[in-house]
N, C-alpha and C positions, 0 to 999 in steps of 0.2 A: 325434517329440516324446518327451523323456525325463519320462515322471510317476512320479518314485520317490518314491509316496503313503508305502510301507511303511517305506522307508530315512530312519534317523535317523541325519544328517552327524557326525562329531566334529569338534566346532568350537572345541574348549576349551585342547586342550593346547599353549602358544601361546608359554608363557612361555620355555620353552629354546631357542627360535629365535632365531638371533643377528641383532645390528643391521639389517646387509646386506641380510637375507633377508625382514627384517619393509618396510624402506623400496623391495626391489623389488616385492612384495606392494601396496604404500602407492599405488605409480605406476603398476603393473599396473588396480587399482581402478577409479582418476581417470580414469586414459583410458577406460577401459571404462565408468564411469558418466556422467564430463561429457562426454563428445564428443558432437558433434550430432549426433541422429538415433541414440544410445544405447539409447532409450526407448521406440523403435519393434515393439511389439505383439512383443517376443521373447519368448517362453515355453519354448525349449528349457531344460534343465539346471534343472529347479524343484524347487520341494518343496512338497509340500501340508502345510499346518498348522493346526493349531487355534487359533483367533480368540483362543480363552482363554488360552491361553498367551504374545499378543503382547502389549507394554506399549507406552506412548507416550515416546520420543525424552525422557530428562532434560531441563526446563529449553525441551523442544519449543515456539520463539516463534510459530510460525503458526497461527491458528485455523482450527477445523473448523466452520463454517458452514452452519445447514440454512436453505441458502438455494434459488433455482429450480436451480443447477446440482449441488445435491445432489439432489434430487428427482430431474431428469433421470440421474444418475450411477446412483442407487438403480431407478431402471425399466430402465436399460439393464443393471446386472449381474442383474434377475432373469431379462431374457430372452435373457443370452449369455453371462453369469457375468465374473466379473475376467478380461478379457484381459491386461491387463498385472500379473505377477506384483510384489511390494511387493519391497521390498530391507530385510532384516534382521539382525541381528548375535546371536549369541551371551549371553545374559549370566549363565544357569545352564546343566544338563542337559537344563531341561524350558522353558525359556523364555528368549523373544527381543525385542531392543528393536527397534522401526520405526523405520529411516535414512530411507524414504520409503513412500508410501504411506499417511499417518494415513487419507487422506480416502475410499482402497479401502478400506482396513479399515472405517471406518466406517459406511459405505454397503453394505458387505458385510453387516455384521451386523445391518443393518436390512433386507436384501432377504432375511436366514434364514439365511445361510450360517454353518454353524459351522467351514468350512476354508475357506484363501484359499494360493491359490500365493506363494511366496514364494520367490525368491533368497537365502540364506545366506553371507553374506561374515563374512571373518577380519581384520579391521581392527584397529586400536587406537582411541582415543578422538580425539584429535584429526583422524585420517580419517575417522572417522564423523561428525563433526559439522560435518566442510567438504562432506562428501555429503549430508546431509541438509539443510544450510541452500544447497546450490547447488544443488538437484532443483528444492527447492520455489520458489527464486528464481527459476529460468528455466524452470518448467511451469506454474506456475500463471497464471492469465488475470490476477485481480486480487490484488494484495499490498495492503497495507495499509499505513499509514507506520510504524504501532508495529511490525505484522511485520518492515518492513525494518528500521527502526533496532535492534531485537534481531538480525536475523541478520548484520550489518554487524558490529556491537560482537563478536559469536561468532568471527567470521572474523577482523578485525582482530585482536585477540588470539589466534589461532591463527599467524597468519605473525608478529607479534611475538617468540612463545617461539620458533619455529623458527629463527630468528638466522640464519644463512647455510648452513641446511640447504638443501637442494637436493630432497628426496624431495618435497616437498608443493607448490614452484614451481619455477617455470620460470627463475629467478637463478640466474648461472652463479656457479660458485663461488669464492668474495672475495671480494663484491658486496656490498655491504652493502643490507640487506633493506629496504623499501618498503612495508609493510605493506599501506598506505593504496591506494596505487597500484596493488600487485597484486589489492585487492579491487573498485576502480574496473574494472579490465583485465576481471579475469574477468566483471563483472556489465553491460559496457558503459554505465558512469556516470562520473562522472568523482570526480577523486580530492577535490575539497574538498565535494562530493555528497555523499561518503561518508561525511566526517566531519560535513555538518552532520544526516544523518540521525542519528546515535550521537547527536549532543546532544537528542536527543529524547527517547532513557531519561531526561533528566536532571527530566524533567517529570513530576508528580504524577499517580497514574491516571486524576482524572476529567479532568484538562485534556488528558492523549494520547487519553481516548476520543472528546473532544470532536472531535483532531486527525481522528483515525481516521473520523470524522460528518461530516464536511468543515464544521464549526462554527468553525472555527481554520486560517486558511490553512498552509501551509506554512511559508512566509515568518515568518508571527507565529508560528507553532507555535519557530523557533529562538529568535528575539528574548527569547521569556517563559522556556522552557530555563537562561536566565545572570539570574533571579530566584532567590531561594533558594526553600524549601518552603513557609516561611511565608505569606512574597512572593504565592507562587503561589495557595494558599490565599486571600487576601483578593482577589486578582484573579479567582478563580472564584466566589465570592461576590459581588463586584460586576458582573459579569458576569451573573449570575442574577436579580439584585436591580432591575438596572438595562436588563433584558430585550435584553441585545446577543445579535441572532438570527446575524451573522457576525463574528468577529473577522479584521480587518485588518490586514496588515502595519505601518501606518501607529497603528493604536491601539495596539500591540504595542511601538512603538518608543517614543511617548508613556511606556507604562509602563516599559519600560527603564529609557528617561531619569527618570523618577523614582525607580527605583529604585537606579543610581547615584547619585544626589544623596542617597540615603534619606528619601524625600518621599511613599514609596508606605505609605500605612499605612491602618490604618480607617477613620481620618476623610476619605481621599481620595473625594473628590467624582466619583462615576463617571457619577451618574445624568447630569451634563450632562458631563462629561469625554469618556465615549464617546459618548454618546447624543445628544449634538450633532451631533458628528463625523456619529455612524450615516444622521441623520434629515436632515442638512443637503442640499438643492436646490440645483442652480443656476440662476439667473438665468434668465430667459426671454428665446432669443433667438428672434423671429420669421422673420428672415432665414435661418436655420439650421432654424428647423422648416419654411420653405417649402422651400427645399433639399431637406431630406429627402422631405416629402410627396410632389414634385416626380418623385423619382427612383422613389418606388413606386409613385405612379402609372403611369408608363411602364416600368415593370417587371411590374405586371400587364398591361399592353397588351397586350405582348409573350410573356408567356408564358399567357396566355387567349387572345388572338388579338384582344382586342377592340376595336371598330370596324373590322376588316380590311376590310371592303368600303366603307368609304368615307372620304374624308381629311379629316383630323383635321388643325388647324390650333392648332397646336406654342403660338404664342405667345396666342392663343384658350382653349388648355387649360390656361396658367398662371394665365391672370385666372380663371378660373373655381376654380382650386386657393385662389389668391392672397383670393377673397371667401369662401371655405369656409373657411377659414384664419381671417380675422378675425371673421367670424361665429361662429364658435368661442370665440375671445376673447373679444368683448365679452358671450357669456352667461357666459362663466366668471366674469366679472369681475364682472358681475352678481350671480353667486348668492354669490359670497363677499361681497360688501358687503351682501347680506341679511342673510346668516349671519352678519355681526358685528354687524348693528343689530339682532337677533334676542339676539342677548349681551347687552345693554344692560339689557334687561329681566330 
């Protein structure tokens, strides 16, 4: 194991190094950071550092979360310290930006640590920001969709400028670039995924945090995206006003379609618009609630064991489902004609 605590790398002088030498540097990196099983508990060739002198990744889209898996992260580095060294760049003499690691880092410095191992890499900008946003896409357990849809939009516009460079993908060269597709490739999503996660920036804080809550399917989370801001604004107000606990893809489109027509405004009737929608039942079918009843019942049979020792007569056990079933009904039915001749008064 090399701890070169004392040794301060020169990591600066960067600039006289020609094209060539910077994009085999570039592809040296990528293999060595994304390849799978990259990540695996290596700690040769580190550097110890002072917590103080690391910053957060510009523009850094993933949050740090004191959630239970920070808690566990923060117990585990007090009783075996950071195994996996963080990956950082350069950006003075005395300090470094986090390509990965925010969440060692921060867990670091709440278990006391004032040094955390760190890898030192010589990158430029645009390789640093397809490593930081592809670490934390494919290590992290849970992403978030505002997460994604920032680190998508980072990437897509990274293979966009690089036009039919070759250093940063895997496009042979003439090719004409793919943006969309190579970010689909690399993250195992597919490529109109991709783009409809980006329309998600196009959404106002409180309604992506709603998305991010699971308050706002997916699904609705694009549809309301191609609202404008205002738009979006009176639809989070009605929404609040009108106590919609899920948004649906299906009320999502509703507001769409009125907002291409330009029909969505404040005087839009939400409270029954969605709240219909929301609150709407269907029909009582009893043939379909015996069905069902029908099948748990002999589903707990089977997995209880019950009446195993002695036989049970199959068409015996439906009437008996079949009179529990309508007994059922007719008290329902009961207390609700109480309870409106209770209204009268």
């Amino acid at each position: 194991m090399n701890n070169s605590n004392s040794i301060r790398p020169k990591c600066l002088g960067d600039t006289k190094q020609s094209f060539e030498e910077n994009s085999k540097k570039r592809v040296q990196a990528l293999r060595g950071i994304m390849s799978p099983g990259a990540q695996t508990a290596n700690t040769d060739n580190y550097t110890m550092l002072p917590i103080s002198q690391l910053q957060e990744f510009k523009n850094h889209p993933f949050q740090v979360r004191q959630d239970d898996e920070m808690i566990e992260l923060v117990e585990s580095i007090k009783q075996v310290g950071v195994v996996e060294p963080i990956l950082v760049r350069c950006t003075s003499e005395e300090n470094y930006e986090i390509l990965a690691g925010h969440r060692r880092t921060a867990a670091g410095k709440m278990a006391g640590l004032t040094d955390i191992p760190a890898k030192i890499m010589n990158v430029d900008d645009d390789t640093a920001t397809i490593i930081m946003t592809d670490t934390n896409l494919k290590q992290r357990e849970k992403i978030l969709p505002s997460e994604k849809a920032k680190a998508y939009a980072m990437q897509i516009e990274i293979y966009k400028r690089q036009g039919k460079r070759t250093d940063l993908t895997s496009c042979q060269v003439g090719t004409k670039l793919d943006a969309g597709k190579i970010v689909a490739d690399n993250n195992g999503d597919k490529k109109r995924n991709v783009y409809r996660y980006i329309r998600l920036n196009q959404l106002i804080p409180d309604l992506l945090e709603m998305v991010d809550e699971e308050d706002i399917s997916f699904g609705a989370a694009y549809e309301l995206s191609f609202l404008n801001q205002e738009e979006q604004g009176i639809v989070l107000d009605g929404i609040c006003n009108a106590r919609i606990k899920k948004v649906s893809i299906e009320m999502a489109e509703i507001l769409r379609k009125l907002s291409e027509n330009s029909e969505l405004t404040e005087q839009t009737p939400f409270e029954t618009l969605l709240k219909e929608e929301k609150t709407e039942t269907p029909a009582f079918d009893p043939i379909k609630l015996f069905k069902k009843a029908t099948a748990s019942v002999n589903k707990a049979i089977k997995k209880e064991k019950i009446l195993q020792d002695c036989s049970v007569d199959t068409n015996e056990l439906e009437q008996v489902i079949m009179t529990a079933i309508k007994a059922y009904v007719v008290q329902k039915k009961a207390g609700k004609e109480a309870e409106n001749t209770g209204n009268e008064f």
